[in-house]
C-alpha positions in Angstrom: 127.9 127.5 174.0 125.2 125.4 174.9 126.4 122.4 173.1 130.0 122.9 174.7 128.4 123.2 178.4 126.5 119.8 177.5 129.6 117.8 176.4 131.6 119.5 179.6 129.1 117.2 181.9 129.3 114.1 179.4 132.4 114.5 180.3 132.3 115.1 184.1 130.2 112.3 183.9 132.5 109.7 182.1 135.5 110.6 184.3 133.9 110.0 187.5 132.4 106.5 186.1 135.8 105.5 184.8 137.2 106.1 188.1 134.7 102.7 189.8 135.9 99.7 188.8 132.9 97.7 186.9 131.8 100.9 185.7 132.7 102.7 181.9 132.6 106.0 180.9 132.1 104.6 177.3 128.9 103.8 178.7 128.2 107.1 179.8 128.8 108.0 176.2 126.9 105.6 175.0 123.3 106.7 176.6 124.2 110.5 176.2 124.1 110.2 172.6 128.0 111.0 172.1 129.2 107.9 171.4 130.0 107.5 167.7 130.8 111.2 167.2 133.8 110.3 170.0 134.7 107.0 167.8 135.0 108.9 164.8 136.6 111.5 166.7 139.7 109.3 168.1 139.4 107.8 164.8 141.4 111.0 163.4 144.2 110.9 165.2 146.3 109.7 162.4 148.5 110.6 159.2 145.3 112.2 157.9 145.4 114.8 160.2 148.8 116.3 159.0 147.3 116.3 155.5 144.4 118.3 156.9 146.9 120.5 158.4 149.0 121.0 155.3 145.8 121.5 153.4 143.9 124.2 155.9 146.4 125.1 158.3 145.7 125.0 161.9 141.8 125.7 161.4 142.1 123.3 159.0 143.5 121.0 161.6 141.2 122.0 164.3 138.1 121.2 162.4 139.6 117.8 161.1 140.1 116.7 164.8 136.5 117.9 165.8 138.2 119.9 168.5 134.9 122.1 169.2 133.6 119.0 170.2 137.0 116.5 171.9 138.2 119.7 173.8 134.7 120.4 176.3 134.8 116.9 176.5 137.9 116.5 177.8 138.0 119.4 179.8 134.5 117.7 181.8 136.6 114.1 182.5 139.9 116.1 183.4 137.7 118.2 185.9 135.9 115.0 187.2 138.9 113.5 187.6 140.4 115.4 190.3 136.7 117.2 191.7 133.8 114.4 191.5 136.0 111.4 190.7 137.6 111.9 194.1 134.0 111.9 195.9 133.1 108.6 193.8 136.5 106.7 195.0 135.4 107.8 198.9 131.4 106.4 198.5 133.4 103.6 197.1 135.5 103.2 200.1 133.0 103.9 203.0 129.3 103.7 201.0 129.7 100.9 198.9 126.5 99.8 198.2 124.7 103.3 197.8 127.6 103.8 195.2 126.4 100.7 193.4 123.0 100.8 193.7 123.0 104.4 191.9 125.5 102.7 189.1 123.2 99.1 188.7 119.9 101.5 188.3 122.0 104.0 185.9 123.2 101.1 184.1 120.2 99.0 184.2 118.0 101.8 182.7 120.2 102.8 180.1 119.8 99.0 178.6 116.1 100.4 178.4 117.3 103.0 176.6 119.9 102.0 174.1 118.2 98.9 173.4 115.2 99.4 171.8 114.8 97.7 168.5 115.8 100.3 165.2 113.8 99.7 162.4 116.2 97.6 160.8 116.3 94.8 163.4 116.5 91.6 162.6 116.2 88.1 164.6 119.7 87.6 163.9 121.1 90.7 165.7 120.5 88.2 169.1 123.5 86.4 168.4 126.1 89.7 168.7 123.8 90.4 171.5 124.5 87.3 172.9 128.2 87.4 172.2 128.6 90.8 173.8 126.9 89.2 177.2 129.3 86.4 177.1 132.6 88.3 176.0 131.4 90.9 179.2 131.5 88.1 181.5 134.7 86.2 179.9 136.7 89.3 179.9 138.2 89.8 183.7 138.5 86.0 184.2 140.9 86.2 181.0 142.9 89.3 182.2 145.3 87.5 184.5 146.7 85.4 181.8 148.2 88.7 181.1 150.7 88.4 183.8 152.0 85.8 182.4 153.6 87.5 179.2 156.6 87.2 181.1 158.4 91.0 180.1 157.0 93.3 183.1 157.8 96.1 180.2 155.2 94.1 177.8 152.8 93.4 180.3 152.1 97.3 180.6 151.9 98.1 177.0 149.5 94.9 176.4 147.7 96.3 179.5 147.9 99.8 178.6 146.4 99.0 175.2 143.9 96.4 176.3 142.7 99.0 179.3 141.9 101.8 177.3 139.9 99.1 174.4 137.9 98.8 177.7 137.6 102.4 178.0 135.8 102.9 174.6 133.5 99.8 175.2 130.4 100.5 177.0 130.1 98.0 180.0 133.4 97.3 180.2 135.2 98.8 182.6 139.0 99.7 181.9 139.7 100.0 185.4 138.2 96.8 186.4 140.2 95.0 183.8 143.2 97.2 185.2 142.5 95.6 189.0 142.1 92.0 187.3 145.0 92.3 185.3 147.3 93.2 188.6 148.4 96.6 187.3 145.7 98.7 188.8 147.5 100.1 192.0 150.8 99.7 190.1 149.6 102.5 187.1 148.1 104.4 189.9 151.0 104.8 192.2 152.9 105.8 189.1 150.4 108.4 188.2 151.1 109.6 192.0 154.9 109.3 192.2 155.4 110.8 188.4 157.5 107.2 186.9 157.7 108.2 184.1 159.0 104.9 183.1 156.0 102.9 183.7 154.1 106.0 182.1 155.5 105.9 179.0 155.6 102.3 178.9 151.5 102.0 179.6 150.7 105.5 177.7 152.4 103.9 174.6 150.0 100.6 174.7 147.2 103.0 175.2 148.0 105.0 171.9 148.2 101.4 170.4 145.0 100.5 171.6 143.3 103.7 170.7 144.9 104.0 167.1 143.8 100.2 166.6 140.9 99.9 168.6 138.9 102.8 167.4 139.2 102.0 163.8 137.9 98.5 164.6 135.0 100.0 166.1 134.3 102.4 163.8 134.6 99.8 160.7 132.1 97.8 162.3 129.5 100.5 162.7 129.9 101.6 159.4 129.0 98.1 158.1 127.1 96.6 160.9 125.8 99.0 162.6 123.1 97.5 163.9 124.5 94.4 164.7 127.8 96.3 166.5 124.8 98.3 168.5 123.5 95.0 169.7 127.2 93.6 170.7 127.7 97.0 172.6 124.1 96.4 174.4 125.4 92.9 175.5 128.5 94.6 177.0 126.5 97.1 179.0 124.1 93.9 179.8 127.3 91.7 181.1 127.8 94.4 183.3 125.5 94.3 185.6 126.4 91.3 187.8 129.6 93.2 189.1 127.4 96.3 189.7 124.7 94.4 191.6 125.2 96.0 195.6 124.4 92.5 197.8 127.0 90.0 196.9 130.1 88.0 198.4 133.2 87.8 197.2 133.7 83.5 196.7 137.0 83.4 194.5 140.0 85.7 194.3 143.6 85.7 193.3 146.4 87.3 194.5 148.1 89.7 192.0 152.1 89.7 191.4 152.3 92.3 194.1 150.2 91.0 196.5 147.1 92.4 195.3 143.4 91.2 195.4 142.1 90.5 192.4 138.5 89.4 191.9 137.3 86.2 189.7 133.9 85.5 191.2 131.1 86.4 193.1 128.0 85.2 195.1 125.0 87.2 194.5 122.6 87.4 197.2 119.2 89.0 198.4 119.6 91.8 201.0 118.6 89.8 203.8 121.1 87.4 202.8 123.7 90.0 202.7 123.0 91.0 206.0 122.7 87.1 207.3 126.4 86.8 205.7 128.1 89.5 206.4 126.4 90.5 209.5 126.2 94.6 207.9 122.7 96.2 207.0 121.7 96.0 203.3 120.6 99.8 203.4 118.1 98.7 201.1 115.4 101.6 201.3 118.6 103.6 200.5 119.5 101.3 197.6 116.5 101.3 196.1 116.3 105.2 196.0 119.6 105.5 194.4 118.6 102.8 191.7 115.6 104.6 190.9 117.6 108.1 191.1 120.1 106.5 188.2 116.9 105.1 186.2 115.3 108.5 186.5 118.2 110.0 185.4 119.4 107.9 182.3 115.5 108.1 181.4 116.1 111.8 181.5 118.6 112.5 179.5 117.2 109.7 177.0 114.4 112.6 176.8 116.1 115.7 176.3 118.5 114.0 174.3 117.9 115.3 170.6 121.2 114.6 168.8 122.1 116.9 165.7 122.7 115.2 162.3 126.3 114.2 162.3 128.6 115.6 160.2 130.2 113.8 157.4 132.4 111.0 158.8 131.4 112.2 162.5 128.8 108.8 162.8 126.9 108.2 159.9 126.7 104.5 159.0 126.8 102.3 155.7 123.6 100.1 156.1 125.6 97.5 154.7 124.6 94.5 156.8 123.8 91.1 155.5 120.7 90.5 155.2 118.9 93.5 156.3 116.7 93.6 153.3 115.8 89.6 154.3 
């Protein structure tokens, strides 16, 4: 019970981060220790499970899917999602920069956290490091090219599958790529009006990019781990910029409806902020909700003892190159 009430706020947790742009619940999976159990998890969702089924019936089927652990979990971000998500969207709308302040320390410290060195670090494991850090700041500038596919019908499936990739990297925020891809406001008015078109037409590219996506990931940790750990730590790294509260919006485009999307930004001190934009940079506030999301992370990096994983549920092959060098 206690295990099922934790994974219930992991997962209030990821659905109200998935709901900021810049922000990824795969990240908030990440520092609560969840992660690769959730990997291995998706990872299931294949032919094998109707030989599990055939095999042990519906408990049989049940225990190959982990649903003790996916169903409190999803129970948490479907909560968030219409309780906490909703408050998130308003401090996004009229508190901007308490909302990221909280998110940049959060973030910030659970670099601290993630990052530290395993034993079997090598000098090598900068270069996915660095290759995570540049892939997290190549990513949204690439997402318009998306658009240009020409099929409106492709363009959701490619986004559809290319959003929810997003979802399962930490620092990368679907949503974000969603808003720089043009489709953000068009997926979420379809959500709101029930098209089930454009559902089924981004809901398929999402159960391509899981299916896909997830097995990707979860080769790599099996065979790199630490190196894959490393790339993931860039990501959460190359997010920071967009989370940082005191910055100017210098380049934009305009979607295929209209739309805002943003390409680049100017980052400033607060008393630039408030020289530019002629608003106060709240920063006393700011600064307490940075160190609220430090203290936090660092918190649950604490109390955060996770069980030996089951077989297949996250243990890794230490089958890198040159580990033993």
């Amino acid at each position: 019970m206690k295990r099922h009430f934790g994974l219930l706020l992991r997962g209030a947790g990821m659905g109200a981060a998935d709901a900021v742009p810049g922000v990824s619940g795969g990240t908030i999976a990440f520092v609560t220790g969840i992660y690769e159990e959730l990997l291995h998890t998706i990872r299931r969702f294949g032919p094998s499970a109707l030989g599990a089924w055939r095999r042990g019936g519906l408990a049989g089927l049940a225990a190959h899917l982990n649903l003790a652990f996916l169903l409190p979990l999803l129970a948490g971000i479907a909560a968030s999602l219409v309780s906490v998500a909703h408050l998130v969207v308003w401090l996004m709308d009229d508190h901007p920069l308490l909302l990221d302040g909280f998110f940049f320390g959060l973030v910030a410290a659970s670099v601290l956290v993630v990052g530290r060195h395993p034993a079997d670090w090598r000098i090598w494991h900068v270069l996915p490091l660095v290759g995570g850090l540049l892939l997290a700041h190549l990513l949204p500038g690439l997402m318009p090219w998306v658009t240009r596919l020409g099929s409106p019908e492709l363009v959701l499936v490619v986004g559809g599958a290319i959003a929810i990739s997003a979802l399962l990297l930490p620092g990368v925020s679907g949503s974000f790529l969603l808003l720089a891809m043009g489709l953000y406001g068009k997926v979420m008015e379809a959500v709101r009006s029930l098209d089930l078109e454009v559902i089924a037409l981004f809901g398929g590219g999402c159960l391509v990019g899981l299916f896909v996506f997830s097995r990707l990931l979860c080769w790599l940790l099996d065979r790199y781990h630490t190196a894959t750990l490393q790339l993931l730590v860039g990501f959460i790294i190359g997010s920071l910029p967009v989370l940082w509260p005191w910055r100017e919006l210098v380049r934009y485009q305009l979607g295929p409806e209209g739309q805002m999307i943003p390409l680049d930004f100017r980052y400033l001190t607060p008393g630039e902020f408030t020289q530019v934009t002629g608003e106060p940079a709240q920063l006393v506030a700011v600064l307490a909700l940075m160190l609220a999301g430090a203290v936090l992370v660092w918190g649950v990096g604490r109390l955060h003892r996770a069980p030996a994983p089951s077989p297949g549920m996250g243990g890794h092959k230490d089958k890198e190159k040159g580990s033993n060098a």
